[in-house]
N, CA, C and O atoms as a DFTB+ gen file, in Angstrom:
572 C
 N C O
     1  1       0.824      -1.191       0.000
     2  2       0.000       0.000       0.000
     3  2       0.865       1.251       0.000
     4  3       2.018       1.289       0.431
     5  1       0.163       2.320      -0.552
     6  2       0.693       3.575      -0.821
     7  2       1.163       4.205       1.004
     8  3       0.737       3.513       1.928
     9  1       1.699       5.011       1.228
    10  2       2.463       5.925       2.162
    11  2       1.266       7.238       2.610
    12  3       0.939       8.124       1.821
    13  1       0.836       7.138       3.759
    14  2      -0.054       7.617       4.181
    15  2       0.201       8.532       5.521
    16  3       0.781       8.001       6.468
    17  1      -0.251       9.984       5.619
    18  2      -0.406      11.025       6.691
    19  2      -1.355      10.980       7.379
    20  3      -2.409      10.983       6.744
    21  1      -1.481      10.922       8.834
    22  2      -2.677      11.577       9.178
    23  2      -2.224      12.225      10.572
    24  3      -1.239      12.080      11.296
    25  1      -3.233      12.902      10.615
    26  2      -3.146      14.174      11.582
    27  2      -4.485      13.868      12.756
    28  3      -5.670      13.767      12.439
    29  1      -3.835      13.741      14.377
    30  2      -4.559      13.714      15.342
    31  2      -4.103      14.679      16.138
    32  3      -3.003      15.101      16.494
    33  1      -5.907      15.068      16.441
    34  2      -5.832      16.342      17.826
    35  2      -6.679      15.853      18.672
    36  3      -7.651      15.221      18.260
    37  1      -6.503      16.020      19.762
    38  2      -6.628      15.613      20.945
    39  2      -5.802      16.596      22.453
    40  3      -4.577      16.714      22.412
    41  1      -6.347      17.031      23.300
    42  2      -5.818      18.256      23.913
    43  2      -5.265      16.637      25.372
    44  3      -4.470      16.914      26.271
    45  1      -5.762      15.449      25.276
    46  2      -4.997      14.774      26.266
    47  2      -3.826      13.885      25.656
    48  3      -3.977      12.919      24.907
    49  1      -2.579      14.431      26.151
    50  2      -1.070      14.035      26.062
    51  2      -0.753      12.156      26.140
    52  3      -0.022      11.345      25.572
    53  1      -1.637      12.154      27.036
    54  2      -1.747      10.521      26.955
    55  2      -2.706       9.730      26.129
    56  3      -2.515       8.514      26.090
    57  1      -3.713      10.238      25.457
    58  2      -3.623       9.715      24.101
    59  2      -3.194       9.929      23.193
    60  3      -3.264       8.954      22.444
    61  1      -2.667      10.862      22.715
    62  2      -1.595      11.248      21.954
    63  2      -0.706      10.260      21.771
    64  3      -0.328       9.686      20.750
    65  1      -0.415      10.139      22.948
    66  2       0.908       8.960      22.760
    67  2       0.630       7.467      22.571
    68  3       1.325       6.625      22.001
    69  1      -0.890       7.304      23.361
    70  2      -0.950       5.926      23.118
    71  2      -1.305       5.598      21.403
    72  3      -0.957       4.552      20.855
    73  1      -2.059       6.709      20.711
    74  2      -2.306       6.556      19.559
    75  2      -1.530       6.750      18.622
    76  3      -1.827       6.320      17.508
    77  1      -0.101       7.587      18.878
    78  2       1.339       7.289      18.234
    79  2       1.467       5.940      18.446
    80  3       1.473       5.395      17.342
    81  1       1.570       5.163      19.303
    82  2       2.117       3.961      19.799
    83  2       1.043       2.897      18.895
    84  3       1.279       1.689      18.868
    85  1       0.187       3.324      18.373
    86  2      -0.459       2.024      17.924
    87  2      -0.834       2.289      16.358
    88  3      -1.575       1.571      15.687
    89  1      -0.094       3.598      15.869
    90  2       0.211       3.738      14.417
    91  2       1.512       2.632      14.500
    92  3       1.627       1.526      13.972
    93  1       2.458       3.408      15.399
    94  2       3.723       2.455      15.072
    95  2       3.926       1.598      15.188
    96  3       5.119       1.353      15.365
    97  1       2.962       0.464      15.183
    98  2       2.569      -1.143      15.405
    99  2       1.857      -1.229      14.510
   100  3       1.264      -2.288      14.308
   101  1       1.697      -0.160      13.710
   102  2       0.987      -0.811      12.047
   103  2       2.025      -0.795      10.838
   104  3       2.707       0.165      10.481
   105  1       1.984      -2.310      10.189
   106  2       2.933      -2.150       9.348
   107  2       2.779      -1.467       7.982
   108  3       3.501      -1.799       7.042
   109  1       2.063      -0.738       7.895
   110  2       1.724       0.174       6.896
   111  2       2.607       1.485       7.334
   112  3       2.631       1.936       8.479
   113  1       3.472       2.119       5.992
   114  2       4.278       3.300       6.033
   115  2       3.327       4.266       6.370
   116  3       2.509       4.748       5.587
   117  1       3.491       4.615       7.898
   118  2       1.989       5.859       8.062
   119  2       3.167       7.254       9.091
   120  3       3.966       7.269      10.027
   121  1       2.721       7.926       8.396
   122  2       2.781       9.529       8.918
   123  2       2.418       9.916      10.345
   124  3       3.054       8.987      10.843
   125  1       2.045      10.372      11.117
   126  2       1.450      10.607      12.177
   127  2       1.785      12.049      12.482
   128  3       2.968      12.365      12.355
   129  1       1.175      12.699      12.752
   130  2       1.285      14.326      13.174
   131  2       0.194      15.144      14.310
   132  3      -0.913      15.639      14.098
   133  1       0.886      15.068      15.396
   134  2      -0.048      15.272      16.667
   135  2      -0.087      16.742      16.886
   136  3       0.893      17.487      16.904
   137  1      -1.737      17.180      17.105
   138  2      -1.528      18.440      17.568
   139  2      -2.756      18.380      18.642
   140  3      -3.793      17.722      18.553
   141  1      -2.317      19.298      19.727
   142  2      -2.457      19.264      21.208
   143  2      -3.286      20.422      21.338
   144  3      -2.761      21.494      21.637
   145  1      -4.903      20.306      21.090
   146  2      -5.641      21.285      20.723
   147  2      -6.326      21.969      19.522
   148  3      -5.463      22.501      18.824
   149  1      -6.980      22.062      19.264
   150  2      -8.261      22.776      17.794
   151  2      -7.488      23.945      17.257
   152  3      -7.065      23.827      16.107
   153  1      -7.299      24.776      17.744
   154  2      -6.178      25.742      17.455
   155  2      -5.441      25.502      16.618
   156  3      -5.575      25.892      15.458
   157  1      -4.039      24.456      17.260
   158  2      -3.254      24.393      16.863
   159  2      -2.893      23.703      15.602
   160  3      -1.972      23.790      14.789
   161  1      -4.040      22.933      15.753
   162  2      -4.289      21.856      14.654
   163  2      -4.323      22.940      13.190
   164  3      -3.726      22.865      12.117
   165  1      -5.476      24.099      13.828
   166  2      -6.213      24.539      12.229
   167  2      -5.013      25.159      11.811
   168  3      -4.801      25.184      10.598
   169  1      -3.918      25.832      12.830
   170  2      -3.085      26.405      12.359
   171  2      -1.914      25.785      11.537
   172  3      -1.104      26.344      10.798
   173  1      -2.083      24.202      11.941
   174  2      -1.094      23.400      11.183
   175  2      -1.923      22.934       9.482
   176  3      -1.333      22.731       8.421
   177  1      -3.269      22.881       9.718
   178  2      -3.637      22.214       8.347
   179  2      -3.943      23.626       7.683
   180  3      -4.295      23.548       6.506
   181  1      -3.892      24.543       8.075
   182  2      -4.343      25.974       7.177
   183  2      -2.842      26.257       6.240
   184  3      -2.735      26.673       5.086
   185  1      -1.976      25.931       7.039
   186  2      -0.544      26.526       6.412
   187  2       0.163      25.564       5.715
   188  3       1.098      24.976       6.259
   189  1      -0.356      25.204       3.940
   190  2       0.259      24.584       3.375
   191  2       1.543      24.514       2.644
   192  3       2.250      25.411       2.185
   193  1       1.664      23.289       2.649
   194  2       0.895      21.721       2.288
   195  2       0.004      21.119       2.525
   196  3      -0.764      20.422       1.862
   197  1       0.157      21.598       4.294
   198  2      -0.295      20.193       5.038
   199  2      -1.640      19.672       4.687
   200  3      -2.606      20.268       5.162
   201  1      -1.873      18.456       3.783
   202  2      -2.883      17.908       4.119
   203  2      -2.679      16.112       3.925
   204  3      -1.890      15.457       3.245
   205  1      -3.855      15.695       4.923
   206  2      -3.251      14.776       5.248
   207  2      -4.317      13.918       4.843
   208  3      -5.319      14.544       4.497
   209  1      -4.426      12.390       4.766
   210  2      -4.896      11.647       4.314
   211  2      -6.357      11.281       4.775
   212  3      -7.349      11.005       4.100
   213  1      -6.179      11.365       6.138
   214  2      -7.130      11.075       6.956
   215  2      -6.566      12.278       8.553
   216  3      -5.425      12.384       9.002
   217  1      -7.863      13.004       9.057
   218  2      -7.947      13.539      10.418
   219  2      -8.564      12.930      11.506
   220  3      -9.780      12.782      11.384
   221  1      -7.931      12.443      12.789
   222  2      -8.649      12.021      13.821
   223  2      -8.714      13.224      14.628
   224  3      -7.750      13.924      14.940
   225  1     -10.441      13.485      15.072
   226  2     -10.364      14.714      15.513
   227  2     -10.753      14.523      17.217
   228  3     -11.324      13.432      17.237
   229  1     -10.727      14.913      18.263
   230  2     -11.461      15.020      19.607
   231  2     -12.483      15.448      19.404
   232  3     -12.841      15.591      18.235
   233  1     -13.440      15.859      20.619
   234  2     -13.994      16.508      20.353
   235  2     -13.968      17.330      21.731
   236  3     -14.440      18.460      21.605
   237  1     -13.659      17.108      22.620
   238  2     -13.566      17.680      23.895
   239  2     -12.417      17.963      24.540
   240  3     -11.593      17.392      25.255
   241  1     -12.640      19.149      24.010
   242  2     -11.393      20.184      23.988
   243  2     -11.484      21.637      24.496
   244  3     -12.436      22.224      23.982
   245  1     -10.676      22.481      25.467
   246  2     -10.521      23.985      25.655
   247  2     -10.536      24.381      24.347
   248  3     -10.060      23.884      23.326
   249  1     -11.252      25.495      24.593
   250  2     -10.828      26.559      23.306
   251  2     -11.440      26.072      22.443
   252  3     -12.514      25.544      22.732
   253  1     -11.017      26.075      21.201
   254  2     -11.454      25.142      19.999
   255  2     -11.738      23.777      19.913
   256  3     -10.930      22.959      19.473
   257  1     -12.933      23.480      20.342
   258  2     -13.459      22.518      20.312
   259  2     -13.116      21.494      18.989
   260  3     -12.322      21.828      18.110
   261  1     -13.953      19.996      18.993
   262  2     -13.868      19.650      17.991
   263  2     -14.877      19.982      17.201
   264  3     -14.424      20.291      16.099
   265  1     -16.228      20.078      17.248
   266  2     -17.327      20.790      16.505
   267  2     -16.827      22.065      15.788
   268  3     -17.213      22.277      14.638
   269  1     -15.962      22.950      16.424
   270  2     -15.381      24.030      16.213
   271  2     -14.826      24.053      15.008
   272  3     -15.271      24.666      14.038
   273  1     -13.330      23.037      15.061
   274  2     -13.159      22.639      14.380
   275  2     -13.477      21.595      13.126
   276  3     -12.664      21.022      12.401
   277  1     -14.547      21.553      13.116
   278  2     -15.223      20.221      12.222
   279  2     -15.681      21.471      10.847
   280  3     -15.401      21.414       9.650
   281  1     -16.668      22.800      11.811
   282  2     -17.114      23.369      11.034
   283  2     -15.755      24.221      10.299
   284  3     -15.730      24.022       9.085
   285  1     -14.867      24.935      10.699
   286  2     -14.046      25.315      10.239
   287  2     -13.348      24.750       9.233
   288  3     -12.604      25.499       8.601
   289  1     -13.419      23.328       8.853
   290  2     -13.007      22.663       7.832
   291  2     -13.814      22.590       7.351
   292  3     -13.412      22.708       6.194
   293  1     -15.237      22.414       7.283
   294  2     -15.957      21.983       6.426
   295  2     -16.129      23.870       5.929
   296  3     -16.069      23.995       4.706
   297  1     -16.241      24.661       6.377
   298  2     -16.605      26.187       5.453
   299  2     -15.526      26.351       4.766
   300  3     -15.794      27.083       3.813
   301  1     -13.813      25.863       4.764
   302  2     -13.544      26.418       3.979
   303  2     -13.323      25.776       2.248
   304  3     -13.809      24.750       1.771
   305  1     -12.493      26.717       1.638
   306  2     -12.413      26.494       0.476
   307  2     -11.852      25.798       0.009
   308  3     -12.305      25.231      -0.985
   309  1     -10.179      25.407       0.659
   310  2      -9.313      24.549       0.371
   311  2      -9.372      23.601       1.193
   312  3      -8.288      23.069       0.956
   313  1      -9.889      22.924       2.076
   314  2      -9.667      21.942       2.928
   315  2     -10.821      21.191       3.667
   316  3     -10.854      20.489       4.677
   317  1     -12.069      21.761       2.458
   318  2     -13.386      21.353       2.996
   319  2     -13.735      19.216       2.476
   320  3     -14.828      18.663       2.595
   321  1     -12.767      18.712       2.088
   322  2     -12.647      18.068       1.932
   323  2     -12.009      16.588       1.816
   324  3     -12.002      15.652       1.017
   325  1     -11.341      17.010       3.408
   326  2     -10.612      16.401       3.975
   327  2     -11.089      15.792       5.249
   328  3     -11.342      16.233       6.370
   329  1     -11.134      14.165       4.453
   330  2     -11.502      13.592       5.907
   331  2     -11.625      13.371       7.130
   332  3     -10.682      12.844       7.721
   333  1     -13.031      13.776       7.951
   334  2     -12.505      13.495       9.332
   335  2     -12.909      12.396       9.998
   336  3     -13.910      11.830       9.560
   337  1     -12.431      12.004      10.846
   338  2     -12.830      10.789      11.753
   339  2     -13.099      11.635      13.038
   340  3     -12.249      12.292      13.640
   341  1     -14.161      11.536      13.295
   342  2     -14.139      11.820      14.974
   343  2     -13.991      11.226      16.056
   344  3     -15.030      10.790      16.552
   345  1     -12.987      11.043      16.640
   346  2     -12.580      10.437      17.598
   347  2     -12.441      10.503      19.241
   348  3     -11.431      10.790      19.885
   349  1     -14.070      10.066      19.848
   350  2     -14.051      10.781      21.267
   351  2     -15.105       9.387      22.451
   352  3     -15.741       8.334      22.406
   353  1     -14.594      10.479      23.371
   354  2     -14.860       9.242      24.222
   355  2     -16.478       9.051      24.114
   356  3     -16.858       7.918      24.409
   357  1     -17.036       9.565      23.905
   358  2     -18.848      10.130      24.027
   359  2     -18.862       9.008      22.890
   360  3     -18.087       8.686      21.989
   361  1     -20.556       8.402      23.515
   362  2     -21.057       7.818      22.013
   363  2     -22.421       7.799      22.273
   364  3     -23.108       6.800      22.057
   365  1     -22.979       9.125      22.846
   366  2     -23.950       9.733      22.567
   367  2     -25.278       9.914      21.234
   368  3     -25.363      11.052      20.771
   369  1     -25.960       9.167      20.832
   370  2     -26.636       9.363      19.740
   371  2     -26.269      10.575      19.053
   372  3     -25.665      10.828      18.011
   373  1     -27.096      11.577      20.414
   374  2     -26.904      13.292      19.918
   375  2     -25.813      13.923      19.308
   376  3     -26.018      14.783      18.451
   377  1     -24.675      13.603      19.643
   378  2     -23.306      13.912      19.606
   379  2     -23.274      13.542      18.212
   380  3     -23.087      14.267      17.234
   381  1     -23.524      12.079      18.284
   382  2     -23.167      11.342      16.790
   383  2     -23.815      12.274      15.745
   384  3     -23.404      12.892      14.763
   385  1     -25.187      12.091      16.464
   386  2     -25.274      12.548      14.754
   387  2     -25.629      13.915      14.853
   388  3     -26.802      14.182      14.589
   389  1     -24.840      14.879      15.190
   390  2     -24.317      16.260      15.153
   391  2     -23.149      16.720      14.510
   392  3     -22.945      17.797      13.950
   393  1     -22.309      15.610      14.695
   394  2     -21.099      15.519      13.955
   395  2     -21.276      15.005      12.490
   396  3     -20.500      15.301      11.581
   397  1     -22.497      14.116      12.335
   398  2     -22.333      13.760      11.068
   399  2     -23.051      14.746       9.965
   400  3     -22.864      14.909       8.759
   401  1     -23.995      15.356      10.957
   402  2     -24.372      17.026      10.589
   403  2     -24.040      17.788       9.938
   404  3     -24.513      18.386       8.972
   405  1     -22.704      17.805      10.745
   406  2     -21.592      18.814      10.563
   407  2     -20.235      18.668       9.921
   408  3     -19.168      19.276       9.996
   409  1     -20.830      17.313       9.063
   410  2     -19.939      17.040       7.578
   411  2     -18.749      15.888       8.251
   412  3     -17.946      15.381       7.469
   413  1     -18.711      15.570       9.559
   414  2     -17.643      14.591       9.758
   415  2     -17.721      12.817       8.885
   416  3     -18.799      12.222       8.860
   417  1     -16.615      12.274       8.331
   418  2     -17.060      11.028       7.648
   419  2     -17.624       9.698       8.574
   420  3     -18.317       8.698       8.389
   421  1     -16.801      10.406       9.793
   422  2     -16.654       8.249      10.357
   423  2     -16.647       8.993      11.561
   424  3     -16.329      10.153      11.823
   425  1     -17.224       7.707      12.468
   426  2     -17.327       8.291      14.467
   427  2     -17.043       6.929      15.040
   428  3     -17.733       5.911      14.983
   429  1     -15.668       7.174      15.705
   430  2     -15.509       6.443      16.242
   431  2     -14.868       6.993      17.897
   432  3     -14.180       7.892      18.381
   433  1     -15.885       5.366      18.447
   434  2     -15.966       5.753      20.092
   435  2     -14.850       5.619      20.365
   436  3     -14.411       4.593      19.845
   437  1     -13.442       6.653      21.484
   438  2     -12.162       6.008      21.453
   439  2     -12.148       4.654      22.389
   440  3     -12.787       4.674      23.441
   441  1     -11.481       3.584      22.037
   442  2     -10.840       1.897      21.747
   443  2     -10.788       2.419      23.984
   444  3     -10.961       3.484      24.575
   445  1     -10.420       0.783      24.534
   446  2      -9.621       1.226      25.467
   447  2      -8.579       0.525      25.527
   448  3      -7.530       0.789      26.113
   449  1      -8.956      -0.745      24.682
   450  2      -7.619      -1.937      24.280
   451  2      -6.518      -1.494      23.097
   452  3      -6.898      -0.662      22.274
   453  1      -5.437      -1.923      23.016
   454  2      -4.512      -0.919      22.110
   455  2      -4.872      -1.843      20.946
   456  3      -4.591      -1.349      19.854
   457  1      -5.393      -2.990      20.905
   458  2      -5.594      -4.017      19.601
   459  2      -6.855      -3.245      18.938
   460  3      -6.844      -3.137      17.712
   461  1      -7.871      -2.736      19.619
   462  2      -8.988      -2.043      19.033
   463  2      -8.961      -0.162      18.588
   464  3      -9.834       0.552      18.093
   465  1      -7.337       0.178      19.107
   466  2      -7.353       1.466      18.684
   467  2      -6.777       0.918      17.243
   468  3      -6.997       1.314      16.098
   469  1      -6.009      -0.074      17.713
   470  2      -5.227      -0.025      15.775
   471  2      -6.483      -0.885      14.926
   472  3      -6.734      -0.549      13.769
   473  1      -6.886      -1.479      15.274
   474  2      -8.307      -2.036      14.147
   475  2      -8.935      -0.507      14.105
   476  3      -9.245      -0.223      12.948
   477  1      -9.155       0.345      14.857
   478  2      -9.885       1.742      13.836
   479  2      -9.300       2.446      13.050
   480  3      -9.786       2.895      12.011
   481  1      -7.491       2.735      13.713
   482  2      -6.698       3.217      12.529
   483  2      -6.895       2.255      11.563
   484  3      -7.453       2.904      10.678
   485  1      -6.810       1.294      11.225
   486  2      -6.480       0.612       9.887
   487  2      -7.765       0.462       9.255
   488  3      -7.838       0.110       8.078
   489  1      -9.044       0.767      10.131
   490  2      -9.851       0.586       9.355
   491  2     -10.509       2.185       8.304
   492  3     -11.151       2.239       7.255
   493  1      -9.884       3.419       9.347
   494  2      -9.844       4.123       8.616
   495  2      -8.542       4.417       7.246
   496  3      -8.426       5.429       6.554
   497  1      -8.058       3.683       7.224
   498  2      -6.937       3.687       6.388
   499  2      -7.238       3.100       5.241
   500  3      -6.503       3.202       4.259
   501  1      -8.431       2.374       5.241
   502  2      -8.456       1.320       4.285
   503  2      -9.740       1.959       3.414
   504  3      -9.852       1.539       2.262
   505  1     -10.494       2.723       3.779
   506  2     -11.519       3.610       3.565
   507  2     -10.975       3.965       1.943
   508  3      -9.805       3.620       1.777
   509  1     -11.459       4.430       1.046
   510  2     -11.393       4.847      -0.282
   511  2     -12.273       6.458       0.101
   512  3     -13.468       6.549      -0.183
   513  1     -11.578       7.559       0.709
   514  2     -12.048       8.644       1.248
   515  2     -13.165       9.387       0.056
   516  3     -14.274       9.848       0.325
   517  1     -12.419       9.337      -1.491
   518  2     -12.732       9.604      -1.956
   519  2     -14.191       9.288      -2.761
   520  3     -14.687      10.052      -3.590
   521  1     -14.673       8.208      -2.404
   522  2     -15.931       7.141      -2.710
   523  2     -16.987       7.131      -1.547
   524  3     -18.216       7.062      -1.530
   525  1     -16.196       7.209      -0.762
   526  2     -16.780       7.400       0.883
   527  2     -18.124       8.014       0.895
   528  3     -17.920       9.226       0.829
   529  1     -19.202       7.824       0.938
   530  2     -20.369       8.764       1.519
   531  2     -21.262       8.341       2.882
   532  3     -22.300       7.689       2.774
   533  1     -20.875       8.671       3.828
   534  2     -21.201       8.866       5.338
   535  2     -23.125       8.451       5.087
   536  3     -23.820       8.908       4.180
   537  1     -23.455       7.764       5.873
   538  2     -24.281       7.471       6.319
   539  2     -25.280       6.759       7.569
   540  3     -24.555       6.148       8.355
   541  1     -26.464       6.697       7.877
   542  2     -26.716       6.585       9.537
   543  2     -26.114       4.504       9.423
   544  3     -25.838       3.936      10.480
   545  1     -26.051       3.970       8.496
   546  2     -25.773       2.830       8.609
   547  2     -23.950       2.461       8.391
   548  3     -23.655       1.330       8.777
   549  1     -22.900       3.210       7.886
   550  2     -21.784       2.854       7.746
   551  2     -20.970       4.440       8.192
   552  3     -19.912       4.776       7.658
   553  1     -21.698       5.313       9.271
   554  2     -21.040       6.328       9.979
   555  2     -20.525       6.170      11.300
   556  3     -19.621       6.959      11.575
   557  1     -20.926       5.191      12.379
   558  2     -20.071       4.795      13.098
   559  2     -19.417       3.542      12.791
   560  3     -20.004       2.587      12.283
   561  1     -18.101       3.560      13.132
   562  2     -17.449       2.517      13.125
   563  2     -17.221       1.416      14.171
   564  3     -16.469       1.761      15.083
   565  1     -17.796      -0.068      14.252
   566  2     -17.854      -0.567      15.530
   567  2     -16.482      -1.714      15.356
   568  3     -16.435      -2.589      14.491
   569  1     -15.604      -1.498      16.220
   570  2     -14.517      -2.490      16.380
   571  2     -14.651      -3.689      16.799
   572  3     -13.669      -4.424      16.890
């Protein structure tokens, strides 16, 4: 398989790392690029290049939320089309399908086993983003 980026925000440091840790136990050539907050994130995918294959987003976050950020990608011009995964602890109906509302592709509840965080990375990896159309039957992802 082709060589793949993706970009996770998440404002807690310890998933961050555990979800570095279970890219790098996939043997697929994958990218990983952590940013620590909504902010910082938009400020990393606004200032190109950067775009990345697939986004795992939080959603519960200071400041710039992930909704925040969901809509901020989806209004703009260059980057309204870049996949997101939402990735949070909530698996709230409401939540869900607010996010899917609000243009996100895939919702997934975060894993607590490290074998079920990497079955969602890989299963978002395997996704054809571009074919992809989100719906109430193949919008959450169940591990």
């Amino acid at each position: 398989m082709s060589d793949f980026t993706i970009f996770y925000t998440d404002d807690d440091e310890d998933d961050l790392c555990i979800f570095a840790d279970a890219v790098e136990s996939i043997p697929q050539n994958i990218t990983l690029q952590t940013y620590s907050g909504g902010q910082n994130f938009l400020n990393a995918i606004f200032d190109p290049p950067a775009t990345p294959y697939v986004v795992f987003l939080d959603l519960n976050m200071p400041g710039k939320n992930g909704f925040d950020v969901l809509e901020e990608l989806r209004n703009s011009d260059y980057k309204k089309d870049i996949p997101v995964v939402i990735y949070s602890t909530s698996s709230e109906p409401g939540i869900i399908e607010k996010c899917r509302k609000l243009g996100a592709n895939c919702f997934i509840t975060k894993p607590v086993l490290m074998n079920d965080i990497i079955k969602s990375i890989e299963h978002a990896m395997q996704i054809d983003w571009k074919k992809f159309i989100p719906n109430q039957s193949n919008f959450v992802f169940k591990y």
